[in-house]
C-alpha positions in Angstrom: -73.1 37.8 -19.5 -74.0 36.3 -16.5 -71.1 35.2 -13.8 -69.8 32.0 -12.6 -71.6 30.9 -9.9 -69.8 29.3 -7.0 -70.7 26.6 -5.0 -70.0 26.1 -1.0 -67.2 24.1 -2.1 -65.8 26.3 -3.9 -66.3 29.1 -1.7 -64.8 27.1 1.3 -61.7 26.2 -1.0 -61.1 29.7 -2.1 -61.1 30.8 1.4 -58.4 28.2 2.5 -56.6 29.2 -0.4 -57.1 33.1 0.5 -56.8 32.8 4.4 -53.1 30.8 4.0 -52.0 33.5 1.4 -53.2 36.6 3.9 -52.0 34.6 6.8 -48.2 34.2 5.2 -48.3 38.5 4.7 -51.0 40.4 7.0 -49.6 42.2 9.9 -51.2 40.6 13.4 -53.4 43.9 13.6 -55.3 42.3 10.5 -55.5 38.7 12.0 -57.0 40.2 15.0 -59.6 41.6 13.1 -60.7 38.0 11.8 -60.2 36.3 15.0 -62.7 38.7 16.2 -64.9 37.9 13.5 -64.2 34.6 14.2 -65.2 34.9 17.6 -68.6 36.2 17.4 -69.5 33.7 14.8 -68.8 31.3 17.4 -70.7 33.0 20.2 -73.6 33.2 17.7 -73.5 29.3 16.4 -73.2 28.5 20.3 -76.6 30.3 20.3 -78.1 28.8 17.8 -77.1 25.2 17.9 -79.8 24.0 20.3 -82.5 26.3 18.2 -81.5 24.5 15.0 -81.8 21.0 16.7 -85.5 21.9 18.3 -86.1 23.5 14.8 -84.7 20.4 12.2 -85.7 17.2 14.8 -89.0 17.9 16.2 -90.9 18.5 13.1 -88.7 15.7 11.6 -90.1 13.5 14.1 -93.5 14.6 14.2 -93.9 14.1 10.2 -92.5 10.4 10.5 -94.8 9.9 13.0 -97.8 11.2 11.7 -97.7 9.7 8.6 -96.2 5.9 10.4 -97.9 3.9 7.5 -96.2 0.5 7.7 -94.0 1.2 4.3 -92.6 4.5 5.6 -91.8 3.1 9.2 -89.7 0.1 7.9 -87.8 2.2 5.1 -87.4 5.1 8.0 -85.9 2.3 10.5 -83.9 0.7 7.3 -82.5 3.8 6.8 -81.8 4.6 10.8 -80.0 1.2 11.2 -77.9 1.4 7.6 -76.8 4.6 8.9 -76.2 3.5 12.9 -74.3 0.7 11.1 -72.3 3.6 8.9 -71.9 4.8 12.0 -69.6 2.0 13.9 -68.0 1.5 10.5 -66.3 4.4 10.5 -65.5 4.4 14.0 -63.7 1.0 14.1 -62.0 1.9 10.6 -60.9 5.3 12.6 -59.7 3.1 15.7 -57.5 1.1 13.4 -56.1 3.7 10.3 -56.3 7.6 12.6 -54.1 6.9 14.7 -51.1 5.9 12.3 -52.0 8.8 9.5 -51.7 11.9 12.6 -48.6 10.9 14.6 -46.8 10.2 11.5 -46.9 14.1 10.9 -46.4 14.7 14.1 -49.7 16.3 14.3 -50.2 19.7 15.9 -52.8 20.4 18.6 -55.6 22.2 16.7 -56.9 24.2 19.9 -53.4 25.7 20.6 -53.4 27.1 17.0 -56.7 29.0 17.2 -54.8 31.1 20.6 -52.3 32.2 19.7 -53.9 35.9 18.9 -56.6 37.1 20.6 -60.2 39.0 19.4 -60.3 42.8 19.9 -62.9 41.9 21.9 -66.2 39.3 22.5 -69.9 39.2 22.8 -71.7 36.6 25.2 -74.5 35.2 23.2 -76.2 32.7 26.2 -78.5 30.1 24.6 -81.8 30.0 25.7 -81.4 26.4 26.6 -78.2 24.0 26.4 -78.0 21.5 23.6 -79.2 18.2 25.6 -82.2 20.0 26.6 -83.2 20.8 22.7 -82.6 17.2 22.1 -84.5 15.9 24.5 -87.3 18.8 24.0 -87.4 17.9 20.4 -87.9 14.1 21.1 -90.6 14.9 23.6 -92.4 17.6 21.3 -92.0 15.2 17.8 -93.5 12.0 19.4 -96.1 13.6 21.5 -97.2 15.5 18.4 -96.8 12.3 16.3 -99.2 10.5 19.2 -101.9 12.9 19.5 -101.9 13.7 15.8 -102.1 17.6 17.1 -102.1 20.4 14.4 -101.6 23.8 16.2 -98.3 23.4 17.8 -97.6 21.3 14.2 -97.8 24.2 12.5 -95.9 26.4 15.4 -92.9 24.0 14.6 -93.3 23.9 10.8 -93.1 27.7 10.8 -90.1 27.6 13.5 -88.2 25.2 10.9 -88.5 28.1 8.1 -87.4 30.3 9.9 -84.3 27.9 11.1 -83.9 27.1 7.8 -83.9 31.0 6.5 -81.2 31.3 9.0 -79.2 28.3 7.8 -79.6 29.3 4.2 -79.0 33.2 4.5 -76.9 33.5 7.5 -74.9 30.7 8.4 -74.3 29.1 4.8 -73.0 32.6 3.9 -70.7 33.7 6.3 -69.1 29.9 6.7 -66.3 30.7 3.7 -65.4 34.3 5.9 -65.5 31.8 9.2 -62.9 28.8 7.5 -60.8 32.0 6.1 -60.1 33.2 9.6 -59.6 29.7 10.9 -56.8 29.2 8.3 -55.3 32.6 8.4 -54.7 32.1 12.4 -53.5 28.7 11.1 -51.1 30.2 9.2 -49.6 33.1 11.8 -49.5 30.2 14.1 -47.2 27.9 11.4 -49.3 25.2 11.7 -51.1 25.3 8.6 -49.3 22.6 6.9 -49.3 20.2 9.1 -52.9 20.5 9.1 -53.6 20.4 5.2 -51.1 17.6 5.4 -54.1 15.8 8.0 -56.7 17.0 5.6 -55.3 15.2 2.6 -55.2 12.1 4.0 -58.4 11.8 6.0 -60.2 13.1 2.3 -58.5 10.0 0.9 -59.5 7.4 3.9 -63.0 8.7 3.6 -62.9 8.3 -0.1 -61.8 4.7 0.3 -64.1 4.0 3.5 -67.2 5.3 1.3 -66.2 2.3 -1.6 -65.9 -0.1 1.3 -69.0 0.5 2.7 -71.2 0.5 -0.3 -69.8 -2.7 -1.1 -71.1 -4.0 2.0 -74.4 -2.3 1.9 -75.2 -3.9 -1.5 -74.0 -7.0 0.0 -76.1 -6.9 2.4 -79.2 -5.9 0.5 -78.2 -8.6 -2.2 -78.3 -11.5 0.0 -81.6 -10.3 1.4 -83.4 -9.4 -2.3 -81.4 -12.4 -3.6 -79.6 -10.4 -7.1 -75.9 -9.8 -7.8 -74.8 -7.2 -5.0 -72.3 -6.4 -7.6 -74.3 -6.2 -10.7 -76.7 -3.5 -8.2 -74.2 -1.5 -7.5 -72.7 -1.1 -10.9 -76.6 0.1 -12.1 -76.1 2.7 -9.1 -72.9 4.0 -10.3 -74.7 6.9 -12.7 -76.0 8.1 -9.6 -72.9 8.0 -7.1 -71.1 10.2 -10.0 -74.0 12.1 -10.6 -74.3 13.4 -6.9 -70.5 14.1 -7.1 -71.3 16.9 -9.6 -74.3 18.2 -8.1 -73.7 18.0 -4.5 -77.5 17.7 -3.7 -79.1 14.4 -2.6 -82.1 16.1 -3.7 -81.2 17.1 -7.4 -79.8 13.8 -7.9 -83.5 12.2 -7.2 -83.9 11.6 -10.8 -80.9 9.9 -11.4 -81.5 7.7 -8.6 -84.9 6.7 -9.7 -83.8 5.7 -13.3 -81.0 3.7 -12.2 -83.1 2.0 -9.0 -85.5 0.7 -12.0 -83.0 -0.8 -13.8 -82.3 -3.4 -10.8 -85.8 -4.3 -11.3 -87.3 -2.4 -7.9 -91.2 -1.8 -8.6 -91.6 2.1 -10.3 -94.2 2.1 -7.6 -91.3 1.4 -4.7 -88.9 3.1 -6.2 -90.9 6.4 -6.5 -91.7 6.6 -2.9 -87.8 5.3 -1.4 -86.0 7.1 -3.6 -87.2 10.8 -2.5 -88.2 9.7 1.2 -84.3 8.4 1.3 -82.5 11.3 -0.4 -84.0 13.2 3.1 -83.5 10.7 5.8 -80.9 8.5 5.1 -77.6 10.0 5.1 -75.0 6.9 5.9 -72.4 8.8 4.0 -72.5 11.9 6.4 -72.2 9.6 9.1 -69.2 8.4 7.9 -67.8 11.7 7.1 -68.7 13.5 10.6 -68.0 10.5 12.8 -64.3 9.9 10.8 -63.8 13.7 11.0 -64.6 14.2 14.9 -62.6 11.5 15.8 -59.3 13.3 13.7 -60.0 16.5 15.6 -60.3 14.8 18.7 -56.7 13.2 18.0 -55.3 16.6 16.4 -56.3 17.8 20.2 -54.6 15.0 21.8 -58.1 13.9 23.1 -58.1 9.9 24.4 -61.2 8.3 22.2 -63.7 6.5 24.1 -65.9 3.6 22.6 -68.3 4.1 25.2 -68.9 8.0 24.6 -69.0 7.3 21.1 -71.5 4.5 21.1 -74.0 7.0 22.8 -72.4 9.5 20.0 -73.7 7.4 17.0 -76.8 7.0 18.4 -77.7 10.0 18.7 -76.2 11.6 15.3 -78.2 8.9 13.6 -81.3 10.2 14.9 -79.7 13.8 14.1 -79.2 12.4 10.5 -82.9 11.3 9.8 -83.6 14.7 11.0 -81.0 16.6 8.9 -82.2 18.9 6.2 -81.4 18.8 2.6 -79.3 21.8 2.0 -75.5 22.0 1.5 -73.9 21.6 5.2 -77.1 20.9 6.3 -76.0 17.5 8.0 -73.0 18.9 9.4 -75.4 22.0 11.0 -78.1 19.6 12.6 -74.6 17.7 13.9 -73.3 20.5 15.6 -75.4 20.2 18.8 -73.8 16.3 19.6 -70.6 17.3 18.6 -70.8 19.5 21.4 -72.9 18.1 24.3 -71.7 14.4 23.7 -67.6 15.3 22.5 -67.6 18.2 24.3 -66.1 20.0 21.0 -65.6 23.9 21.4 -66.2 26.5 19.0 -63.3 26.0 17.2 -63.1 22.6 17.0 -66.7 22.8 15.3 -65.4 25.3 12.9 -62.9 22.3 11.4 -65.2 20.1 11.5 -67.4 22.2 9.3 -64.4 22.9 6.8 -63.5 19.0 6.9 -66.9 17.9 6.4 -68.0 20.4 3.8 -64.1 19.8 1.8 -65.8 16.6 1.1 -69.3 16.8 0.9 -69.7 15.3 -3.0 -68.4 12.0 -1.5 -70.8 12.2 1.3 -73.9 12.9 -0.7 -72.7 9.9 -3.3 -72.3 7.7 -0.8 -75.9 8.9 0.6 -77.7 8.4 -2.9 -76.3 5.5 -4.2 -76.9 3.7 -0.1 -80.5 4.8 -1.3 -80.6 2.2 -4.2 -79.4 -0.4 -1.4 -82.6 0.3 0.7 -85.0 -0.1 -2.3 -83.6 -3.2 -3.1 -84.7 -4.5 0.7 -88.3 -2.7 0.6 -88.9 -4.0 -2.8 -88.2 -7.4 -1.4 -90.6 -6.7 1.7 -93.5 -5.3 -0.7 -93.2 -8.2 -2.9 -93.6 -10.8 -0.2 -96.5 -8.6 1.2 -98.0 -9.0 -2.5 -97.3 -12.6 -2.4 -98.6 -13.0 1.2 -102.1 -11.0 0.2 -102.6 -13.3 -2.9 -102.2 -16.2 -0.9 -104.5 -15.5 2.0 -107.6 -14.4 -1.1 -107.1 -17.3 -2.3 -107.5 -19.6 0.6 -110.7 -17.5 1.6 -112.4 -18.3 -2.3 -111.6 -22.1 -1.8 
């Protein structure tokens, strides 16, 4: 009989669970041990953070531009701007609804709770180059690639993003339920754990209300421009949104998504090439989830919240998001390098944000997919007036 296999959510759930219970019983000895752990996982993702971004963006880049046919360059900046758009949604809505959910609790500073013990002892793992530089290395490598259509270093970055990705997949992914265990058993020793569940409840709940919002408004938007029912759209998506909530994967929903786009009448043709292009580059609901999220940390630290730095922010994740992979946490991974050069996040304020972002990651990824059924609606409006433009012009050259 084969055994129940666990999902990261699952895994990151049992370890809250498991790191609250330890934390209310182990002896400090024991919670050194973790925040050791803890510690070195750190030091390691400081290392690898600015690998991962040279690693996910540049080849991201350099396959968008390669292949800039006209179709995939409007879908690819339909998808950047829904999601730069996601983006200022969520920070406005945070502006106006954060504030009033964390001081009501009165809201412990997350950075003094991860101190209060300290690691047996630490290991400097230096990266090879800080986190701006890989951004602006990857930019620079992706569109010079992308311009002179080269193949060698192609296939150098190709290879370099397998073995980023074999690090995401069998090293990172792994070990992230052990990481969010410690976090929450230092939590715990440091009684401030409930305070802090208390803060995770109710951003789960804005974000799950902020996700309903917004797809309203993107099929709005793409209903007035495709000229159907925005309402009558997004009720064909719904087998997808609850689709993706079970599965979790943008990527195993595809299917779904395809059937569902064709029933609001968007060519097969269309459809087949949006649906899979956008389950990888357009990822509004992580945007939501990561900008919402970094903005609670940043008031759980008694951080002040700057529109300018976060304007900069969103631009910058958006282009991070087109890059993302499709893996579990993937988003939240490629995000890690902004979180840090632009917010200035530490370790441990990166180690919430995974366990916040990956606590919610079905509504993300519905959000994602059913946003995808949005964007096909606009394309399918673009190719049709290319089709009608084409028949036009043949027949004013046969008269």
């Amino acid at each position: 009989m084969r055994g129940i296999k666990i999902g990261l959510l699952g895994k990151v759930v049992i370890a809250i669970i498991l790191g609250i219970g330890v934390g209310l019983v182990s002896p400090d000895w024991i919670s050194r041990i973790f925040i050791t752990f803890n510690g070195l996982f750190s030091n390691f993702l400081n290392f690898i953070v600015p690998l991962i971004i040279l690693g996910l963006i540049a080849p991201g880049i350099a396959d968008l531009g390669k292949n800039a046919g006209r179709l995939l360059l409007i879908t690819s900046l339909l998808a950047y701007a829904f999601t730069i758009f996601t983006g200022f949604f969520a920070y406005f809505s945070g502006k106006v609804f954060l504030p009033g959910l964390l001081s009501s609790d009165g809201t412990p500073h997350f950075e003094a709770a991860v101190k209060t013990l300290e690691p047996y002892f630490t290991l400097e793992m230096s990266p090879v180059f800080d986190v701006m530089t890989a951004l602006i290395l990857s930019f620079t490598l992706g569109l010079g690639i992308a311009f002179i259509k080269g193949e060698t270093l192609k296939n150098c970055l190709d290879e370099f993003e397998d073995i980023i990705m074999k690090v995401i997949n069998h090293i990172i992914i792994p070990i992230l339920p052990i990481y969010i265990f410690g976090i929450f058993l230092n939590m715990t020793v440091a009684g401030q754990v409930a305070s802090i569940l208390t803060v995770f409840v109710k951003i789960i709940i804005l974000i799950f209300i902020l996700t309903i919002i917004l797809l309203i408004v993107q099929f709005i938007i793409a209903g007035s421009i495709a000229k159907v029912n925005p309402f009558t759209a997004l009720k064909n998506m719904l087998t997808a949104y609850l689709t993706a909530l079970g599965t979790q994967s943008s990527a195993a929903t595809i299917p779904v998504t395809y059937q569902q786009t064709l029933k609001n009448k968007v060519d097969p043709d269309i459809a087949g090439f949006v649906i899979p292009l956008c389950a990888t580059i357009h990822l509004s609901g992580s945007m939501l989830k990561i900008t919402l999220c970094a903005m609670a940390v940043m008031l759980m630290n008694g951080e002040v919240i700057s529109t300018e730095i976060f304007i900069g922010f969103n631009f910058l994740l958006g282009i991070t998001m087109i890059a993302a992979p499709g893996v579990p946490g993937g988003a939240i991974m490629a995000a890690l390098g902004v979180l840090s050069s632009v917010l200035g996040f530490s370790e441990d304020s990166l180690g919430l944000m995974i366990a916040l972002y990956i606590g919610m990651d079905s509504f993300g990824t519905a959000c994602n997919v059913t946003g995808d059924g949005a964007i096909a609606l606009i394309i399918n409006k673009i190719y049709k007036k290319d089709i009608n433009t084409t028949i036009r012009l043949q027949e004013d050259s046969n008269m």
